[in-house]
C-alpha positions as CSV (number, residue, x, y, z in Angstrom):
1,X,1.3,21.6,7.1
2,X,-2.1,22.6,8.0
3,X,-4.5,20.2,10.2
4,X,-6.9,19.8,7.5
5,X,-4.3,18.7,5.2
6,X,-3.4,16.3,7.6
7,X,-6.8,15.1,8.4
8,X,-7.3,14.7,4.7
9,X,-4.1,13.3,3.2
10,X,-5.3,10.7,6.4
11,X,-8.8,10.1,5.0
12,X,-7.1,9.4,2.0
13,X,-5.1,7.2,2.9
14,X,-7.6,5.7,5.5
15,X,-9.9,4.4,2.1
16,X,-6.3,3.5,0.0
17,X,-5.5,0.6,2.5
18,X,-8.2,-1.5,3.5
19,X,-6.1,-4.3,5.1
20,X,-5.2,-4.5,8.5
21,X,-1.4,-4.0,9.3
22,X,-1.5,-8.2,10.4
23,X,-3.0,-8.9,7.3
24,X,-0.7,-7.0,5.2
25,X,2.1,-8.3,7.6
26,X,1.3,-11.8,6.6
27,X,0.9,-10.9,3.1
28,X,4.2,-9.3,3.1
29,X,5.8,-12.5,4.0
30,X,4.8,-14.8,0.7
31,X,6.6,-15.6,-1.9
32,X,3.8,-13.9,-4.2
33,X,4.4,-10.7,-2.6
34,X,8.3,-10.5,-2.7
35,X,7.9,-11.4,-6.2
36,X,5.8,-8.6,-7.6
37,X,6.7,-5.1,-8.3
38,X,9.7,-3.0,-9.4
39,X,13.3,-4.0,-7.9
40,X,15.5,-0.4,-7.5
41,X,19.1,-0.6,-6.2
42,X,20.7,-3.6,-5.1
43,X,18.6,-5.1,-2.4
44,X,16.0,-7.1,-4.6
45,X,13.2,-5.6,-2.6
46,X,10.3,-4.2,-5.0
47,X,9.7,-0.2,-4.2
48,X,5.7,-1.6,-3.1
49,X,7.3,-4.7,-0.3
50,X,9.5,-1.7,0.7
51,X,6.1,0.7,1.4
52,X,4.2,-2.2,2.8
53,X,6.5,-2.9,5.2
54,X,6.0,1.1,5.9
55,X,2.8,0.8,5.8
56,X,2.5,-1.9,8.5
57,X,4.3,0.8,10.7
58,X,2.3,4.0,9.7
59,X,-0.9,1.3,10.6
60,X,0.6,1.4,13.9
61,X,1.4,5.0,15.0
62,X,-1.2,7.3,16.8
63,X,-2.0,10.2,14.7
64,X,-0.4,12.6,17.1
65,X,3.4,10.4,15.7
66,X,2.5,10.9,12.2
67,X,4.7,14.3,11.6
68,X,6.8,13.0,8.9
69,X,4.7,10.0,7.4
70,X,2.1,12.5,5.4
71,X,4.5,12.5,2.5
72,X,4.1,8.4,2.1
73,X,1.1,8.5,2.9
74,X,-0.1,10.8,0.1
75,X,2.3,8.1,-2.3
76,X,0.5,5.5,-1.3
77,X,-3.1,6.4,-1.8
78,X,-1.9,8.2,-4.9
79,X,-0.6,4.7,-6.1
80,X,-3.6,2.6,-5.1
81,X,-5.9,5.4,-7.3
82,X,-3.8,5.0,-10.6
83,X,-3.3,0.9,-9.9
84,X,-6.9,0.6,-9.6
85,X,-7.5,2.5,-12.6
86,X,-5.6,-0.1,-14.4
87,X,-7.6,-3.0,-13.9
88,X,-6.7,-5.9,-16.0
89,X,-9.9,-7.0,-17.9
90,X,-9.8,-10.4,-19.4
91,X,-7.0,-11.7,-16.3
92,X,-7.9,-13.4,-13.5
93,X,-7.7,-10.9,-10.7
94,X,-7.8,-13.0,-8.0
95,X,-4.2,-14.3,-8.8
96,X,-2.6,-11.4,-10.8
97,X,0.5,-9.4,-10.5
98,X,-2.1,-6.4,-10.9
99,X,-4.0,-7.3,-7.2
100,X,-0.7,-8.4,-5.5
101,X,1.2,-5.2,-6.1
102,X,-1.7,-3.2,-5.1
103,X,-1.8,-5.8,-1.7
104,X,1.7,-4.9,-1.4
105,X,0.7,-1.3,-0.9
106,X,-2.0,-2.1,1.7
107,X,-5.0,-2.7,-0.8
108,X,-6.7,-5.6,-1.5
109,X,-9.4,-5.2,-4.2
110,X,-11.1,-8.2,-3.8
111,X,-11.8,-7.2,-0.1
112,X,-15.1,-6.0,0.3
């Protein structure tokens, strides 16, 4: 993969999560979290807890250690584009399954 496909897919993904890997850390760990999403196989994790908990890690790594994390991080700022194209519009999105499965993937859209 080419540096400026790296350096983008990392912008990308840069302006997809804009909460810090504590935050999303301690998001991670409510009951609201664990209790949103899609639940694949037999672990009764949702597929966003799963990334979020990736996330925290990729948060963490220098960009030099990010050889084979482009991949979810393309996912997951392709995922935060078509959530936030859903917005609900007569919900309260302060407390909606819409905003906590979008938290789960690192984005809060309240968050200024």
């Amino acid at each position: 993969m080419a540096d400026d496909d790296r350096d983008a897919i990392r912008k990308d993904f840069d302006e997809a999560v804009n909460m810090s890997a504590s935050e999303l850390g301690k998001w991670l760990d409510t009951d609201e979290s664990q209790e949103v999403g899609q639940k694949s196989g037999g672990s009764g994790e949702s597929t966003g807890h799963e990334m979020g908990r990736r996330i925290v890690e990729l948060l963490g790594k220098k960009k030099g250690d990010l050889d084979d994390d482009y991949a979810a991080m393309k996912k997951v700022h392709g995922y935060v584009q078509r959530h936030m194209a859903q917005e609900p519009k007569k919900e309260d999105v302060e407390s909606s399954k819409w905003r906590y499965s979008l938290m789960n993937w690192g984005h809060d859209p309240l968050k200024k």
